[in-house]
C-alpha positions as a Python dict, from the first residue, in 0.01 Angstrom:
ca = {
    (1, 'X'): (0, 0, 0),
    (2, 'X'): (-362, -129, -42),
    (3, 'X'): (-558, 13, 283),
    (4, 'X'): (-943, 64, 333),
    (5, 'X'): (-935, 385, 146),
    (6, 'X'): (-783, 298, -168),
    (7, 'X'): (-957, -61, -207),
    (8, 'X'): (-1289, 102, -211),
    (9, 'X'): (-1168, 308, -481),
    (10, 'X'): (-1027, 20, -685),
    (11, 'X'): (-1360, -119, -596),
    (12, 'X'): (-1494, 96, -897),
    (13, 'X'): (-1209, -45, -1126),
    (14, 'X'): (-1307, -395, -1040),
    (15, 'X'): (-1669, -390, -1130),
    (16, 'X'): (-1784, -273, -764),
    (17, 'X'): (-1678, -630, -585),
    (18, 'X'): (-1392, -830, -466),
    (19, 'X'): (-1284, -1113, -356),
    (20, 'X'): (-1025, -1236, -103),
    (21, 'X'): (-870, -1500, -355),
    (22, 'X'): (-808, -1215, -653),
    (23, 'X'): (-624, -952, -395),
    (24, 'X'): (-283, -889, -476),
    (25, 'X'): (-64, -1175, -314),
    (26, 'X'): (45, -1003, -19),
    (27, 'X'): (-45, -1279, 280),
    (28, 'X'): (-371, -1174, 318),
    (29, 'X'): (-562, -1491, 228),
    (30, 'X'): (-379, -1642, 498),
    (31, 'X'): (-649, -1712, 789),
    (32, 'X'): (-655, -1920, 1131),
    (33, 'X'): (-892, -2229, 1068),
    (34, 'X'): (-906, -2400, 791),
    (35, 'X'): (-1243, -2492, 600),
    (36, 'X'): (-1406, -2281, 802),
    (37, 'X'): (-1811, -2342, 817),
    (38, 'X'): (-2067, -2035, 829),
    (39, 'X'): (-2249, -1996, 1140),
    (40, 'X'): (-2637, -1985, 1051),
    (41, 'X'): (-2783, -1731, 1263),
    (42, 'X'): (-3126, -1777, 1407),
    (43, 'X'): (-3194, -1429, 1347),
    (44, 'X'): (-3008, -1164, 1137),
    (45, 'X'): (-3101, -841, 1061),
    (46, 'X'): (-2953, -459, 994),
    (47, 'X'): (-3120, -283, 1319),
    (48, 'X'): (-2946, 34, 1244),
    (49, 'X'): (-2968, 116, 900),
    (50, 'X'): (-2772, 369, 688),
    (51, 'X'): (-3009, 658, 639),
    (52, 'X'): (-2939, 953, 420),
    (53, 'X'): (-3035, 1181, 784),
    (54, 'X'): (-2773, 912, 973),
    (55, 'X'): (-2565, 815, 738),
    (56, 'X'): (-2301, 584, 972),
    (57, 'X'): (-2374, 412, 1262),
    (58, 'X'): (-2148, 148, 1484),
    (59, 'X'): (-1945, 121, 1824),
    (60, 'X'): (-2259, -56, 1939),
    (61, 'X'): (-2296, -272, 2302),
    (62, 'X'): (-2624, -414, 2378),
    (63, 'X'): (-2714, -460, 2811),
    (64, 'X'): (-2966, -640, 2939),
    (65, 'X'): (-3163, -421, 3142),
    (66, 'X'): (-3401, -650, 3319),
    (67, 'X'): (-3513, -1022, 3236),
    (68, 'X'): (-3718, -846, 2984),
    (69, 'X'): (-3569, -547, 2828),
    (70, 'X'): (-3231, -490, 2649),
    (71, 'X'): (-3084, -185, 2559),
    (72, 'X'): (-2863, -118, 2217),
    (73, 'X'): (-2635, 199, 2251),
    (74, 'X'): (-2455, 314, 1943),
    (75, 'X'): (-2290, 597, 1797),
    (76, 'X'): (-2505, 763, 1564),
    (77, 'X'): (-2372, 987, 1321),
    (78, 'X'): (-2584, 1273, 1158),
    (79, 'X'): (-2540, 1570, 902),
    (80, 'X'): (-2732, 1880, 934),
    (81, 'X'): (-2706, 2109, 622),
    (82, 'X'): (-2956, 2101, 373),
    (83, 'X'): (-2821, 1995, 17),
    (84, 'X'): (-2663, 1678, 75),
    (85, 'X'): (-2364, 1781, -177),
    (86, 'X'): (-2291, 2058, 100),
    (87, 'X'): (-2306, 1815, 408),
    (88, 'X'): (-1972, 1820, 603),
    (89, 'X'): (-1813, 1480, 518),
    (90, 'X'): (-2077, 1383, 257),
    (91, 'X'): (-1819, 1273, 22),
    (92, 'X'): (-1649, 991, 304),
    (93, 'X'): (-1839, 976, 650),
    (94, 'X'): (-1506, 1019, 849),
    (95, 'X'): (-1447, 944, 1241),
    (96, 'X'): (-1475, 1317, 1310),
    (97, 'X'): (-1813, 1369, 1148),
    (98, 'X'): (-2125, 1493, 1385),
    (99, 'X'): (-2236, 1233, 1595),
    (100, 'X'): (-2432, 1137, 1941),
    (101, 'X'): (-2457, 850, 2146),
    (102, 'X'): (-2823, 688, 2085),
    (103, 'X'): (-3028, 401, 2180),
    (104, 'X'): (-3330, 166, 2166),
    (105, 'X'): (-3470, -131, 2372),
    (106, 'X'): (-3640, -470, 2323),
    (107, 'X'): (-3830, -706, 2472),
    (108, 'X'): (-3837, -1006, 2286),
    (109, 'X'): (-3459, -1098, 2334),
    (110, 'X'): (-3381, -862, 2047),
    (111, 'X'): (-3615, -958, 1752),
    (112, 'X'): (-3797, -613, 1727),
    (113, 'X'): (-3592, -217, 1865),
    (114, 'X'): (-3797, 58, 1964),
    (115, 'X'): (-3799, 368, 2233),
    (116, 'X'): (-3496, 538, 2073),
    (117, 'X'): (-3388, 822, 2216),
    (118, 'X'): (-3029, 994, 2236),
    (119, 'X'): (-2860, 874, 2512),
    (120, 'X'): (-2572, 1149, 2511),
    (121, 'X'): (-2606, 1450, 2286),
    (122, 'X'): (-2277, 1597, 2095),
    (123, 'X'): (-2201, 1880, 2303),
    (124, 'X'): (-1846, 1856, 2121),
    (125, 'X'): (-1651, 1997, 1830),
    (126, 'X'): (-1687, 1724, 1654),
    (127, 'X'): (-1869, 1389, 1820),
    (128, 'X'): (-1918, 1175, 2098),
    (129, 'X'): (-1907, 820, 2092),
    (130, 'X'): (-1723, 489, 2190),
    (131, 'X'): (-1958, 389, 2451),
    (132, 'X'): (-1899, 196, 2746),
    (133, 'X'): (-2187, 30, 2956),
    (134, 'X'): (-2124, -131, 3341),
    (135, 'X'): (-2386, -280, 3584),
    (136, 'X'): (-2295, -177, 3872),
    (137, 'X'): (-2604, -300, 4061),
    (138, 'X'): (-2966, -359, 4003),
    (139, 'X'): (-3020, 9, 3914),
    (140, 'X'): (-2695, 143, 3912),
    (141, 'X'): (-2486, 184, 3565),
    (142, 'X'): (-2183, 364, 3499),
    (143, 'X'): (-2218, 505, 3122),
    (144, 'X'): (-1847, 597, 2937),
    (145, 'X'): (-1788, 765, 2643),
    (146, 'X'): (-1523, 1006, 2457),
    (147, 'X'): (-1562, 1309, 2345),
    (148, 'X'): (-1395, 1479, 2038),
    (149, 'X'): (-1279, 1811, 1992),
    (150, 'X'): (-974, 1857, 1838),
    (151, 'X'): (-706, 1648, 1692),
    (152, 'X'): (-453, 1701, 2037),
    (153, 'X'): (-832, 1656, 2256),
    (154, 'X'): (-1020, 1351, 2265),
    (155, 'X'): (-1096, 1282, 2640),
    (156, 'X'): (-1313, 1033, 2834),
    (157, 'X'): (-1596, 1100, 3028),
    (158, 'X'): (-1798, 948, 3249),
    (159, 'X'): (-2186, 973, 3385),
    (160, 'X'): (-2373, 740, 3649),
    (161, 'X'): (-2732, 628, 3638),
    (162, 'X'): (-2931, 505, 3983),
    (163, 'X'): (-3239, 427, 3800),
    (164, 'X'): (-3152, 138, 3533),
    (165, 'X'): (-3035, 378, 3289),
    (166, 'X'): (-3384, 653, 3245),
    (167, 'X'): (-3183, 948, 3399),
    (168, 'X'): (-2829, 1031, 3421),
    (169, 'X'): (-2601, 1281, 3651),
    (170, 'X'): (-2390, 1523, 3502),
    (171, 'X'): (-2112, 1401, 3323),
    (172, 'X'): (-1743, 1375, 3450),
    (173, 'X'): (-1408, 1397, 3267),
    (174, 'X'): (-1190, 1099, 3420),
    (175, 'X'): (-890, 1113, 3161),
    (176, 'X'): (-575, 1367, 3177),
    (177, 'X'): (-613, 1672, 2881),
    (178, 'X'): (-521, 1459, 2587),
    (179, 'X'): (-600, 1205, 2256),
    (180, 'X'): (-783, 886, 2418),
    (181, 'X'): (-982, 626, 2231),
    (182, 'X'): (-1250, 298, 2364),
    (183, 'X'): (-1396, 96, 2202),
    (184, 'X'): (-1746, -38, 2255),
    (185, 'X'): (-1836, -307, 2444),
    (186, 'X'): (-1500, -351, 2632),
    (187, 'X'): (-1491, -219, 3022),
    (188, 'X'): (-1531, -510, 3299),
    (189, 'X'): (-1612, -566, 3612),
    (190, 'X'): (-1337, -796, 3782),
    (191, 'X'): (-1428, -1061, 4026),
    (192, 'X'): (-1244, -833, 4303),
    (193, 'X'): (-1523, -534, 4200),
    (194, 'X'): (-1248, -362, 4024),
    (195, 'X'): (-1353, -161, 3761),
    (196, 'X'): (-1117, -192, 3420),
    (197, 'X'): (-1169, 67, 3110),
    (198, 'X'): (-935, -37, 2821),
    (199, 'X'): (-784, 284, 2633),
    (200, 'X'): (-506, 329, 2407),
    (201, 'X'): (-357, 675, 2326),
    (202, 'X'): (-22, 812, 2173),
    (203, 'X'): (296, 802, 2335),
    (204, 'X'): (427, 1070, 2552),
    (205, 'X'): (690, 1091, 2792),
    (206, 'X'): (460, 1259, 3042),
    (207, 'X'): (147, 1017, 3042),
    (208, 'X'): (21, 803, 2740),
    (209, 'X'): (-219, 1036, 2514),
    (210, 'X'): (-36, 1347, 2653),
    (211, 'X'): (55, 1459, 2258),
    (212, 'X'): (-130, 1411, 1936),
    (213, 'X'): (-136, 1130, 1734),
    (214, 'X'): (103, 1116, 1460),
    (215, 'X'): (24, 811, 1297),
    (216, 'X'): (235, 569, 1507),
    (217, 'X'): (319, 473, 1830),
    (218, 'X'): (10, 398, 1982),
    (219, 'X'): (24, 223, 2313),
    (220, 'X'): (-281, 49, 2503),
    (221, 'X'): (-342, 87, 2894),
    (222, 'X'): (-645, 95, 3137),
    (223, 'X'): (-805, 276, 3345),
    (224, 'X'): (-961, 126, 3657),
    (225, 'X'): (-1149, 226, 4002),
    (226, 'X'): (-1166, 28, 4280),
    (227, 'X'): (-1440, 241, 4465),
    (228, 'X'): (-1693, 220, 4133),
    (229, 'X'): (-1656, 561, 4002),
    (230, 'X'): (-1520, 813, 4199),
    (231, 'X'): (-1115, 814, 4163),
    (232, 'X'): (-957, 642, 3877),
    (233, 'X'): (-590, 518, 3816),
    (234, 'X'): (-413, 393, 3508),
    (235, 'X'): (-195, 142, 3454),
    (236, 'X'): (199, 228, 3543),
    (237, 'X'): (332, 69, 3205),
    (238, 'X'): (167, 59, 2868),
    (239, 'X'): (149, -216, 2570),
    (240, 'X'): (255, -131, 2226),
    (241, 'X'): (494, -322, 1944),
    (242, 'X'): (658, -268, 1605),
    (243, 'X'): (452, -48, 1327),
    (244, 'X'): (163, 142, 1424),
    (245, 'X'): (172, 32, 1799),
    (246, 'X'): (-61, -168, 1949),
    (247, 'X'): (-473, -4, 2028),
    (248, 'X'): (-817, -77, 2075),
    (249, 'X'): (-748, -368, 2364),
    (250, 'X'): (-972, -617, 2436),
    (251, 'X'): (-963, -761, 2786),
    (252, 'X'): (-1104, -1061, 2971),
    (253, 'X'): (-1049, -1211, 3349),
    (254, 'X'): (-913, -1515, 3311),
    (255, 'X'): (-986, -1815, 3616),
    (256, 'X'): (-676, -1721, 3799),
    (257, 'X'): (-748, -1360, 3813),
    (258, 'X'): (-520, -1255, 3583),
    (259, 'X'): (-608, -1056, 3304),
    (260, 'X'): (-599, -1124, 2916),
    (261, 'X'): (-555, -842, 2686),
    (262, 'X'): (-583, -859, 2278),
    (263, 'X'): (-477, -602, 2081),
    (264, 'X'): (-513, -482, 1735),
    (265, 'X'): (-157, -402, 1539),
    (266, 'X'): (0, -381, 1180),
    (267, 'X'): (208, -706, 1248),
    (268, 'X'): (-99, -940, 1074),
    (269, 'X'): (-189, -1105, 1399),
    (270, 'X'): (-374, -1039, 1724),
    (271, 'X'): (-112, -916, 1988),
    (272, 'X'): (-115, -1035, 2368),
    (273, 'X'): (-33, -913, 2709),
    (274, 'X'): (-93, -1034, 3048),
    (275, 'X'): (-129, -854, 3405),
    (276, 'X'): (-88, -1007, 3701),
    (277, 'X'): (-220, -730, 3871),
    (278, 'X'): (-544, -639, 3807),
    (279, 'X'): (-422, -427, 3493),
    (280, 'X'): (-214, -261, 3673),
    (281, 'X'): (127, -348, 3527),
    (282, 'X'): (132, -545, 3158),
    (283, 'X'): (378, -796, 3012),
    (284, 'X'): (543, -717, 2721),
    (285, 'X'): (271, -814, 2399),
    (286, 'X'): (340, -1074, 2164),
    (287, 'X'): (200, -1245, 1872),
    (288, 'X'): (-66, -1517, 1907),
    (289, 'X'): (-202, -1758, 1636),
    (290, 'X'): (-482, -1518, 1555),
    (291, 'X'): (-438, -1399, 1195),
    (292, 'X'): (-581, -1049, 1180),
    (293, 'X'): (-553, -697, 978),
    (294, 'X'): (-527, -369, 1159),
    (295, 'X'): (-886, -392, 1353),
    (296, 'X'): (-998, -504, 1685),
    (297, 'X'): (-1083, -775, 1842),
    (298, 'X'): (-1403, -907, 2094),
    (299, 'X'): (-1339, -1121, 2390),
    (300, 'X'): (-1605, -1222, 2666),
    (301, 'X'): (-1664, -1588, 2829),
    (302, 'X'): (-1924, -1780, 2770),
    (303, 'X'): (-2156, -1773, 3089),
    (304, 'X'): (-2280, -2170, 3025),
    (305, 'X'): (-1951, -2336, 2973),
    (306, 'X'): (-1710, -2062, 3157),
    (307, 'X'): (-1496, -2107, 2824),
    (308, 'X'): (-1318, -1749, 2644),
    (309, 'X'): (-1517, -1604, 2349),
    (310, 'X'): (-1304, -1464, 2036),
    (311, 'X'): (-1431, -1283, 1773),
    (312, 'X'): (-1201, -1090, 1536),
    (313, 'X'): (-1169, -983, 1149),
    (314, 'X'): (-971, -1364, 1070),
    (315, 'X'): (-702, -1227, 772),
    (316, 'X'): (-352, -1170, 785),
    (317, 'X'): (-238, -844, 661),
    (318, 'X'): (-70, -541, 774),
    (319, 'X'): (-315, -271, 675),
    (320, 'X'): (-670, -236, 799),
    (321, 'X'): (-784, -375, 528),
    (322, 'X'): (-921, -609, 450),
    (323, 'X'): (-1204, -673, 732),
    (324, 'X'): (-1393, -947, 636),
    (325, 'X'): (-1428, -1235, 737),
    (326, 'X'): (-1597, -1224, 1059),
    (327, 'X'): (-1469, -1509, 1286),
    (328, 'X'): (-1521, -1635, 1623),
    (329, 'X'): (-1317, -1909, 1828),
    (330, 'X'): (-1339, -2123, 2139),
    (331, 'X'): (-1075, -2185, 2403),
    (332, 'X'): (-1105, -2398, 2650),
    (333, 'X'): (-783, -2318, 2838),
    (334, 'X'): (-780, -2009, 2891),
    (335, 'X'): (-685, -1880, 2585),
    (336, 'X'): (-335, -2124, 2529),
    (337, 'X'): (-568, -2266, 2258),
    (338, 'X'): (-867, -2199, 2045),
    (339, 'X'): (-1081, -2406, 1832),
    (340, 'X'): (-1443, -2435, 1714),
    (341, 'X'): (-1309, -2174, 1386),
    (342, 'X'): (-1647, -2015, 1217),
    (343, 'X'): (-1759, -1747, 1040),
    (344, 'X'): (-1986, -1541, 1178),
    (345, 'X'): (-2019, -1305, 858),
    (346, 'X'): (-1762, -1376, 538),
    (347, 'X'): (-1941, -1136, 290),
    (348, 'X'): (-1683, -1061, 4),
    (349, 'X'): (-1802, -751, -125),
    (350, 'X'): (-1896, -620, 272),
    (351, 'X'): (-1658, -482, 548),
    (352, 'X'): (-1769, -612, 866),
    (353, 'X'): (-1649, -549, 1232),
    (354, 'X'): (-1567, -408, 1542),
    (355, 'X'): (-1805, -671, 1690),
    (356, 'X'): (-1987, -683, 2022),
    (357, 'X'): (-2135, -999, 2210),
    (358, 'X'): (-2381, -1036, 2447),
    (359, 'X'): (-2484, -1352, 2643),
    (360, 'X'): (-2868, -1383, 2694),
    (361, 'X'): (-3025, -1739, 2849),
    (362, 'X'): (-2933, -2018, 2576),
    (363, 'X'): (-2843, -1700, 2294),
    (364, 'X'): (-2541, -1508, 2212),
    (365, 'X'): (-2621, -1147, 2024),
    (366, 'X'): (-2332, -1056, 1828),
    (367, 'X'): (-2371, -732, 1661),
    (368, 'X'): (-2106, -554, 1472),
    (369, 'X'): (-2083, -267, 1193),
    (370, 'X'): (-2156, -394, 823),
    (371, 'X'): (-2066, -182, 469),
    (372, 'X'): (-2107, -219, 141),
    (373, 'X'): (-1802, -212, -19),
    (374, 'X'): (-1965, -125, -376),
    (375, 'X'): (-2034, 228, -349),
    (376, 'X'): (-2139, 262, 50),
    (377, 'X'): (-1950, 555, 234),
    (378, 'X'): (-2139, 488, 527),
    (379, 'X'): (-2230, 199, 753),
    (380, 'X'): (-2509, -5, 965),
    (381, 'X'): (-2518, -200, 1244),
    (382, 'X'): (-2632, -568, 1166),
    (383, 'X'): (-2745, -857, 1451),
    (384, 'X'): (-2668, -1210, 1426),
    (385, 'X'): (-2803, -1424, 1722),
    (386, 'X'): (-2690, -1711, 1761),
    (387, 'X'): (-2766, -2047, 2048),
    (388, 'X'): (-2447, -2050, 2255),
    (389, 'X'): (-2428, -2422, 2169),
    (390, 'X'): (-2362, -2341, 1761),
    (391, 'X'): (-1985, -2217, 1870),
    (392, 'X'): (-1927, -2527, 1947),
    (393, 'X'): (-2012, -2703, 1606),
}
């Protein structure tokens, strides 16, 4: 089977570039939205480059920090020895090379980065990343993130900032001993002031990431607080189908308080659940009408219209691969529907994804990890802002 692995190496074999119409016919140039147009960004530009010092960077989240300032966290990955052919990981720049949680700031709505500074240092066997940003008030931020050391511990941590992000108190493990994965750019705030972290994990009869991962059975949950940060619950069921299972959830608060989770699966489409609870309990998750490989999805709503916010990697297959295009979609009822089908990035020869959004007066940022698929082993992080009125073209 055809994953991310082996198509870069038959990447070689085909001259170094492919193309969605000459993959094998497997279903994968299936896509949702026909015709599709290419959004035009008004701006577009790699702000975290691949650099021989970092050579991968992604997981990013950008937060406004004032009506000036914004602040880009990523996970930035680095390699220490001195010959690069001696680097650990040189050869593929793997999820469990070195890396710390970094970040810059700008002030002209995300034109120009500067300040960088690492945010959270690796003080792990092997990395720290997957970072999770929430406003708690005008100077208070909750910072999550999870930290690697083995293959049976992974575990999420969290810290607390009361001055807009410059300082942070000492860091606090909130999961169970176990194998936990975030993604970037997904905990909420609920309208009730409930905080919601979406996790997935392997199954375990004793709690969900209590075992290491064997390759299957992955099962998505939460974790939320309802006093900000000091206790923390997850939910009493978990969400998982056929294959793989189902991981890196995506959640939004839909108009009736309910909750709207997407999750990413080997069944070639977006899976759903629903909690009536506050994430506390989940329906069983079934397919929507979003085509998709084995990679995440992004949803938010849009602050101007109050309509739901898709972006996800729009082709059907069952492996994680491929992961272009880049797509984003409109609903307008609360996710029954969506519409407005773009592009946001459709680069053959590039993989692009694991998006984030952010909403900023009339602009949307949407910044997501980019590679070149013709000899890069590493990766970037590459902005496209938009004008929230373009998604609905």
């Amino acid at each position: 089977m055809l994953n991310r692995r082996n198509l870069i190496k038959a990447a070689a074999t085909w001259g170094g570039a492919w193309a969605l119409p000459s993959l094998p016919t497997n279903g994968w140039a299936k896509s949702y939205g026909e015709d599709r147009p290419l959004l035009r960004p008004v701006f577009d530009e790699v702000i975290c480059p691949e650099t021989a010092e970092h050579p991968r960077n992604d997981h990013q989240l950008i937060l406004p920090l004032d009506s000036d300032r914004l602040m880009l966290v990523w996970s930035e990955y680095y390699l220490n020895a001195e010959k690069p052919s001696q680097r650990e990981g040189n050869a593929r720049i793997g999820d469990e090379v070195s890396c710390q949680i970094s970040s810059i700031t700008s002030s002209d709505r995300g034109r120009t980065w500067g300040d960088r500074r690492v945010l959270q240092p690796n003080q792990w066997q092997h990395n720290v990343k997957q970072s999770n940003l929430v406003r708690l008030s005008e100077n208070e931020i909750l910072l999550f993130y999870v930290g690697w050391d083995s293959a049976t511990n992974r575990n999420v941590f969290r810290r607390r900032s009361l001055d807009n992000g410059q300082t942070w108190d000492e860091q606090v493990q909130i999961s169970k001993p176990g194998w936990y994965c975030n993604n970037a750019d997904r905990a909420i705030r609920l309208s009730t002031g409930r905080i919601i972290l979406p996790a997935h994990g392997p199954f375990d009869p004793r709690y969900i990431g209590g075992t290491r991962y064997r390759g299957a059975d992955l099962h998505s949950f939460v974790y939320y607080s309802d006093d900000g940060f000091r206790t923390w619950k997850t939910s009493k069921n978990s969400m998982t189908a056929q294959g793989r299972g189902c991981h890196e959830p995506t959640i939004v608060e839909l108009k009736d308080g309910s909750l709207y989770c997407l999750m990413r699966n080997t069944n070639k489409k977006q899976y759903a659940s629903i909690s009536t609870d506050g994430g506390e309990s989940w329906s069983t998750p079934q397919p929507t009408v979003l085509t998709s490989p084995e990679a995440p999805a992004l949803l938010k709503r849009i602050p101007a219209t109050g309509d739901l916010m898709v972006i996800w990697n729009n082709v059907s297959s069952s492996s994680n691969w491929p992961r272009t295009p880049l797509s984003v979609a409109i609903s307008d009822d609360e996710a029954k529907t969506w519409k407005h089908v773009q592009d946001i990035d459709n680069r053959n020869n590039f993989e692009v994804a694991y998006p984030s959004a952010t909403f900023v007066d009339d602009e949307v940022l949407v910044a997501y990890y980019s590679r070149d698929t013709k000899g890069s082993r590493g990766s970037e992080v590459t902005l496209r802002i938009y004008k929230t009125d373009q998604l609905y073209a």
